[in-house]
C-alpha positions as CSV (number, residue, x, y, z in Angstrom):
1,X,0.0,0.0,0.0
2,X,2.5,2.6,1.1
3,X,4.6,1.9,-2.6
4,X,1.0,3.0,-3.9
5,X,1.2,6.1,-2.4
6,X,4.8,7.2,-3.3
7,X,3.5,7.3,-6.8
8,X,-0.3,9.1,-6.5
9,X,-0.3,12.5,-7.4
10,X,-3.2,12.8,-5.5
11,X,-1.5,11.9,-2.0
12,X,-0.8,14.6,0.2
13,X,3.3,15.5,-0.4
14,X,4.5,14.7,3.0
15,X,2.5,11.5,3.1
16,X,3.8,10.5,-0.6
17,X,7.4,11.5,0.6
18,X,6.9,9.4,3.8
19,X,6.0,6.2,1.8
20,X,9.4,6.2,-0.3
21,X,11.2,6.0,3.1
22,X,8.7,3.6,4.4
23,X,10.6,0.7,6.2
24,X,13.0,0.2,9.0
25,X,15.7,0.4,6.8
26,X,15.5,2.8,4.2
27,X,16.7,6.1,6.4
28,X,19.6,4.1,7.5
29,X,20.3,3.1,4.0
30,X,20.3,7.1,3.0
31,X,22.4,7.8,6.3
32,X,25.1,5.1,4.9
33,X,25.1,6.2,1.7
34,X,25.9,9.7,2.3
35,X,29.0,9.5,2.7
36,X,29.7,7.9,-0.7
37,X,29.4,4.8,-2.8
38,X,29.1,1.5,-0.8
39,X,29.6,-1.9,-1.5
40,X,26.0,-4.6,-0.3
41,X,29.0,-6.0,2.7
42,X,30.1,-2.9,3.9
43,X,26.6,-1.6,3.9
44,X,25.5,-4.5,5.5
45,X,28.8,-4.2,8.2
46,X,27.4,-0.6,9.0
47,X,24.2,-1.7,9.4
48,X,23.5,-4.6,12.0
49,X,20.7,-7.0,11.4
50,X,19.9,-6.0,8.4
51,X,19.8,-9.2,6.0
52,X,21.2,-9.7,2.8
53,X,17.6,-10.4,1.5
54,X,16.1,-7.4,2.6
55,X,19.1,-5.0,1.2
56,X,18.5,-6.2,-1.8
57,X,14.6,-5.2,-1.5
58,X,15.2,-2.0,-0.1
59,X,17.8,-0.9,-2.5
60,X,15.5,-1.8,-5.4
61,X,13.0,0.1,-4.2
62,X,15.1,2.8,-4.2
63,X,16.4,2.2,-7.4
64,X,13.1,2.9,-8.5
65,X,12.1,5.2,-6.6
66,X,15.1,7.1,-8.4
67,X,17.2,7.6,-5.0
68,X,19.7,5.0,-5.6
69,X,22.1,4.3,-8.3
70,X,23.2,0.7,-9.0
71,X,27.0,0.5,-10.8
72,X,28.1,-3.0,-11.5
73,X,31.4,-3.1,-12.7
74,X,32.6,-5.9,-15.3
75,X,34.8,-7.5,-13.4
76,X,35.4,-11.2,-11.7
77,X,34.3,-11.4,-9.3
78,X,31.4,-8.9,-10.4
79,X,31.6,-5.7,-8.4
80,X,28.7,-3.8,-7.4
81,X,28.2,-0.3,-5.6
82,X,25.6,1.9,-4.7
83,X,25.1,5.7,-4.6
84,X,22.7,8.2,-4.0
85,X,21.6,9.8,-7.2
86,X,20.5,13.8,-7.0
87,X,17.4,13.2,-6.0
88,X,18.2,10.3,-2.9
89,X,20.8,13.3,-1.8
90,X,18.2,16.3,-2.0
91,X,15.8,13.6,0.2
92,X,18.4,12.8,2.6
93,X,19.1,17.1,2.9
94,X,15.5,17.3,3.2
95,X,15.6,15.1,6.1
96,X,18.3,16.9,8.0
97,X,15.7,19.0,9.6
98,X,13.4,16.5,11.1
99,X,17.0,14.9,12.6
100,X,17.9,17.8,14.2
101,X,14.3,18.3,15.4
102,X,14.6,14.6,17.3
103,X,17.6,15.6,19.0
104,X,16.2,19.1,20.0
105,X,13.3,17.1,21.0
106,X,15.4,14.4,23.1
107,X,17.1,17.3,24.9
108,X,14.2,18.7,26.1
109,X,12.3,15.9,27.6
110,X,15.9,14.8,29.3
111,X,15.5,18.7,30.7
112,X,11.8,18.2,31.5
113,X,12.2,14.3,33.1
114,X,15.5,14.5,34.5
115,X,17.4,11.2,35.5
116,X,17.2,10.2,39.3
């Protein structure tokens, strides 16, 4: 349902944007991937618990979803890296905000409940 969303015009913007990021691992996956192009085992290094099976999903969705490139190199063993595109790098700058936000947020309620 939520892939559904991420492509109806008629879904409110922030609701549409919400459901290409959908998924435990798809922030993460923009997080890594910030710093530069990654290979699936270091991604999957960086990022504890998340299986092989379920990388693969979650960077095809975002292959389609136009925020991931996909660069196999001919080689043997066949190389392959991933990268955020333009679009994946004006998400994850879009997102900075609403990180900054949490941890504004976080510092507050630690002000307003302090430890005993």
């Amino acid at each position: 349902m939520a892939r559904v969303r991420a492509l109806d015009p008629n879904v409110c913007g922030v609701t549409a944007a919400i459901a290409v990021i959908d998924g435990k691992w798809k922030t993460p996956l923009l997080w890594v991937l910030e710093s530069g192009p990654q290979r699936p085992g270091a991604i999957r290094r960086q990022l504890t618990g998340l299986r092989e099976k379920v990388l693969t999903q979650a960077l095809r969705e975002m292959e389609a979803d136009g925020l991931v490139h996909r660069e196999v190199y001919d080689t043997r063993p066949l190389k392959t890296e991933y990268s955020l595109t333009p679009l994946g790098r004006e998400l994850s700058d879009a997102l900075a905000p609403l990180s900054d936000w949490h941890h504004r947020r976080l510092e507050l309620l630690a002000e307003a409940h302090p430890a005993s």
